[in-house]
N, C-alpha and C positions, 0 to 999 in steps of 0.2 A: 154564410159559411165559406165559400168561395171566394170571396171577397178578403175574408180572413186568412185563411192561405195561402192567395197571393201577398198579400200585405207581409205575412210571416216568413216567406222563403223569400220576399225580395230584400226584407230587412235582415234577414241572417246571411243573407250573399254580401250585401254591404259591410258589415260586420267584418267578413271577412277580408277581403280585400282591403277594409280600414286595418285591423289589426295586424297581418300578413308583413312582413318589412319585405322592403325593395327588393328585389330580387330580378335578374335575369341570365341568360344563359351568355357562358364566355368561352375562350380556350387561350390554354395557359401558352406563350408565345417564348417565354425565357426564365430562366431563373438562375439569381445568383446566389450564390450560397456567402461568398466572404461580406458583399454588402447587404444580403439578406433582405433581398428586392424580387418581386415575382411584377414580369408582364404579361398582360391579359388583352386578347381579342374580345371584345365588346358588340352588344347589338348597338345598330348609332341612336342613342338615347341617351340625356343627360342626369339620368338614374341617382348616379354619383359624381360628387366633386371632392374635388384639394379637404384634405383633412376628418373624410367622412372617415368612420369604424367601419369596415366591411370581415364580413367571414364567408372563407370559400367553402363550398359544398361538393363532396362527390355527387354520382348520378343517382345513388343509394340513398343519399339526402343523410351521408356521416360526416358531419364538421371534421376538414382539413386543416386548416387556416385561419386564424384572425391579425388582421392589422388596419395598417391607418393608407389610406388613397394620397398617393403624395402628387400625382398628374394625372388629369384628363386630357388625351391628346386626339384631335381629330374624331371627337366624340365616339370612337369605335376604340381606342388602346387606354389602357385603363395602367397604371404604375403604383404598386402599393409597396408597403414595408413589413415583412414580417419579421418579429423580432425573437420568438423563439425559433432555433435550430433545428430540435424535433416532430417542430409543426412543419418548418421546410422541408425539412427530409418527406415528408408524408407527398407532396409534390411533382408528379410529373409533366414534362415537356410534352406538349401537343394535347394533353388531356384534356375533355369536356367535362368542363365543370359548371358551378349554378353559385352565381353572387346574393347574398343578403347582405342589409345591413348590420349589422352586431348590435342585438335588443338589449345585451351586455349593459351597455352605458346608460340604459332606461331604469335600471332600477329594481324593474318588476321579479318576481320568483315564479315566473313561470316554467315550466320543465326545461326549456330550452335553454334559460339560463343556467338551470342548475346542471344542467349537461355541459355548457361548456365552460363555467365554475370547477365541475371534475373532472375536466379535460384538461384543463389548464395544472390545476393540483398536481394532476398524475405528472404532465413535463415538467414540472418542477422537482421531483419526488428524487431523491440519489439513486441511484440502481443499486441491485442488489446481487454482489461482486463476490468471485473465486478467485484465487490467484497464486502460481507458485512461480518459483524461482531464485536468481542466485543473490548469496546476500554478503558483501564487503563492508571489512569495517575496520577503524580505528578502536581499537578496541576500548570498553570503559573499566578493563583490569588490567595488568600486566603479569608475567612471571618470569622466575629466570631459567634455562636450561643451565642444568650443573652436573659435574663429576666428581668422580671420586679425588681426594686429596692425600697422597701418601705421608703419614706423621712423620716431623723431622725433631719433633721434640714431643717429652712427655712429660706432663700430658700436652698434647698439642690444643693448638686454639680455635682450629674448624677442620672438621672431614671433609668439605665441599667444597670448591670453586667454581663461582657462576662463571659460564660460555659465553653465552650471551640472554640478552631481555626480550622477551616476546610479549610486545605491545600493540602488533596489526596485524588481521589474516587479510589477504588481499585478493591475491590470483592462486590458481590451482598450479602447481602439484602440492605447495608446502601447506596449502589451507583448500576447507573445503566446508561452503556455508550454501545453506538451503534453506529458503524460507518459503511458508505457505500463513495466506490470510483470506479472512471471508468478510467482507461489509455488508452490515445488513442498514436499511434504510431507514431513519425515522425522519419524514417527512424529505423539505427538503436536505437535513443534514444526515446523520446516523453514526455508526458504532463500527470500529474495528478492531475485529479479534486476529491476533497472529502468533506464529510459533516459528523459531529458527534454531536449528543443528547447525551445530560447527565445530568440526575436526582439523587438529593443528599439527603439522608433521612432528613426528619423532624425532628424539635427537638419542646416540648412543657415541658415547666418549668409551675409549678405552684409556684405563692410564697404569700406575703402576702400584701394587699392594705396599712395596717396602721400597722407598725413593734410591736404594742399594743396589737391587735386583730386578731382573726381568720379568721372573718368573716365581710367584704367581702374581697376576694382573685380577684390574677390575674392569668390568665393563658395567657402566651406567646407563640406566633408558630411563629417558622424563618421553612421558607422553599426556597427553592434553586434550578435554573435549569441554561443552559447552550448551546446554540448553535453554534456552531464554522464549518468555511469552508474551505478548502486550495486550493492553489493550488503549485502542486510542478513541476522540469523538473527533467526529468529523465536523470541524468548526463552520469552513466555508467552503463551497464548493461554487466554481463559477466555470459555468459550459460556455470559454469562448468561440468557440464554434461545432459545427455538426462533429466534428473526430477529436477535438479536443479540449483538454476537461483539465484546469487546475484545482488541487485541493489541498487546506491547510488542516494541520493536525494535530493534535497533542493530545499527553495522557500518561499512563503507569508502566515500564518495563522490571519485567523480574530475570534474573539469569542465576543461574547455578552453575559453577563451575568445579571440574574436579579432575587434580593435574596429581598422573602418576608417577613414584619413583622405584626403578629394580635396581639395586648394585648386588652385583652377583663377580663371587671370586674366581676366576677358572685358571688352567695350566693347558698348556697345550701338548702337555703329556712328551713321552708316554709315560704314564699311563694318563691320559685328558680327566679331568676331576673340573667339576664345577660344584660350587656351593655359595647359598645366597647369603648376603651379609645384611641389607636392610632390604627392605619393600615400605614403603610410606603411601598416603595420599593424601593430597591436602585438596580442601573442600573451600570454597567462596560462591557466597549467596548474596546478591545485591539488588537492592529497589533502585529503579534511575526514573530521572521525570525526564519523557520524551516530549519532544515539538520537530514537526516537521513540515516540507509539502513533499505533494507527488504529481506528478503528472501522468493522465491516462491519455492515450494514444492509442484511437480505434481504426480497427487496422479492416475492421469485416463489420458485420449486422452487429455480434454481439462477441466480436474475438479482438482484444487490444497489447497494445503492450505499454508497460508503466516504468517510468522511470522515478526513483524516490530518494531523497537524504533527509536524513533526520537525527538531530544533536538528543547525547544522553549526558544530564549530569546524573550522576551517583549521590544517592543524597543517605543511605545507611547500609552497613554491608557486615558479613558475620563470618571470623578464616576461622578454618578452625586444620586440625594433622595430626593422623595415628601414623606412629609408627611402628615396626619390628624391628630392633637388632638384634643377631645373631651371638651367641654368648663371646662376652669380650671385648665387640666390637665397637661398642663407643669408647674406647681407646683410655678411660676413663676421664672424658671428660665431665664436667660437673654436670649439666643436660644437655646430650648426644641432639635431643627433639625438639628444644629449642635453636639449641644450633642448625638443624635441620631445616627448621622453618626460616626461620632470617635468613639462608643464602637460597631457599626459592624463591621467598619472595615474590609470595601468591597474595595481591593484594588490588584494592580498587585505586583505578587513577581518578583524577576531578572534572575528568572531561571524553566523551567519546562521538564519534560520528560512524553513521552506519550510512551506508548505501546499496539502494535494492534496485534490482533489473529482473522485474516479474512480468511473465504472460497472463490475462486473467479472458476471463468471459463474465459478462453481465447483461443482465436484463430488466 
């Protein structure tokens, strides 16, 4: 019976030590992050050579690191290549650490592998992203700011004279765009949802009621806003280093747009008299196919900043414009509301570009 005992705990000690991969204590002597190379102090033992798989272990025995042994030096310095970012990051200078082999490339399904099978997955995985900020664009609509046009003939042949075309909100004070998105992760790719406001400065003309007289005048106000949603998939995403993250993009944008008109008559008295002569609003609703990339730029653990552009064509879109006139005052031309809408000229262009400058957090 003793006999069997020994024979049993000397063959299970074997065992282990057979199945056990290489393993000995090191400490990390440098690390580069752009070449993505860790040096290591070594017991003097030729353990490992040129081309082995090795994974570094903390003292806790929690997989840090896997890569390939690119130098054996002085049988005590050990030069490997790690080639994920995240695994680098994990990394510190001077730490005691514990070398194995990587049983990875064995095949087998034992726990170990399958630990760092979803250790790997997870560095893989896109994070899972907030983000708001400011949003410029070439617009994928245009319209015109217009005023009122005093009749020199009757009936005359338009009420309105376009100012000018507003076809890009860019910098603040005349434009004003904010955008917020959330990426959520599917696997290594995933899904982006986003939403953007944008307010377009006012325009107010004053001109003249009767091209004779001073008095009484019109004063015109076109005012302008814009809601728009998207949604994109996250095509590629490629982490060229620990802080920086290129991604490409495409997907569906929807925008609504709806551009106000007041012409109101007034006198400057005395006695001051005002009274409105039309209020309109014309409404534009457009589908566009977005592509884009972005670029994230981490700036802290999980606080970055993103720079993005991304092309919209407009592929169907729906105007539509109620209006009031006040009695009289389409001057009787044959339709006051279509002449209306032709000099706003609220309509989708064939092409638009958006650029965003957001802060985000992910994890």
């Amino acid at each position: 019976m003793k006999f069997f005992c020994r024979f049993f705990i000397t063959t299970f000690t074997l065992s282990l030590l057979i199945i056990e991969p290489s393993a000995n204590a090191a400490t990390i002597n440098a690390i580069s992050s752009k070449k993505g190379m860790v040096s290591l102090k070594t017991s003097a033992d030729e353990t490992f050579k040129a081309k082995d798989k090795v994974c570094i272990f903390a003292k806790n025995q929690e997989k840090l690191a896997c890569g390939g042994v690119l130098k054996v030096k002085d049988e005590s310095k050990l030069i490997m290549r790690v080639a994920d970012p995240q695994e680098l990051a994990k990394l510190k200078k001077g730490s005691s650490v514990t070398l194995k082999a990587d049983s990875s490339t064995e095949g087998d399904d034992s726990p170990s592998d399958s630990s760092a099978k979803m250790t790997n997955t997870k560095s893989k995985r896109s994070p899972f992203r907030l983000a708001i900020g400011w949003d410029s664009s070439l617009l994928p609509f245009s319209y015109n700011q217009i005023s009122y046009l005093p009749p020199e003939t009757t009936p005359p042949t338009t009420l309105w004279q376009s100012t000018k075309a507003v076809s890009a909100g860019l910098i603040p004070p005349p434009y004003l765009g904010i955008t917020a998105d959330i990426g959520i992760p599917i696997g290594a790719r995933g899904v982006s949802l986003g939403l953007r406001y944008q307010v377009f400065q006012p325009s107010l003309v004053s001109s003249n009621y009767d091209p004779t007289t001073f008095e009484p005048y019109v004063s015109t106000e076109v005012k302008a806003k814009a809601i728009g949603f998207w949604a994109d998939f996250l095509a590629i995403r490629k982490q060229l280093s620990k802080r920086f993250a290129l991604n490409i993009l495409s997907g569906l944008d929807f925008d609504s747009v709806a551009v106000s008109v007041a012409a109101t008559k007034l006198t400057d008295g005395p006695p001051a008299t005002s009274a409105p002569l039309v209020t309109a609003e014309g409404k534009l609703s457009i589908i566009s196919l977005r592509a884009g990339a972005r670029a994230d730029i981490k700036l802290f653990s999980v606080v970055g900043v993103s720079l993005g552009a991304t092309a919209l064509i407009p592929l169907v879109a729906q105007n539509t414009l109620t209006a009031n006139f006040a009695d009289g005052e389409g001057r009787d031309l044959e339709d006051p509301i279509i002449d209306l809408k032709t000099s706003l000229g609220l309509k989708k262009k064939s092409f638009g570009i958006e650029a965003l400058i957001t802060t985000y957090i992910s994890f």
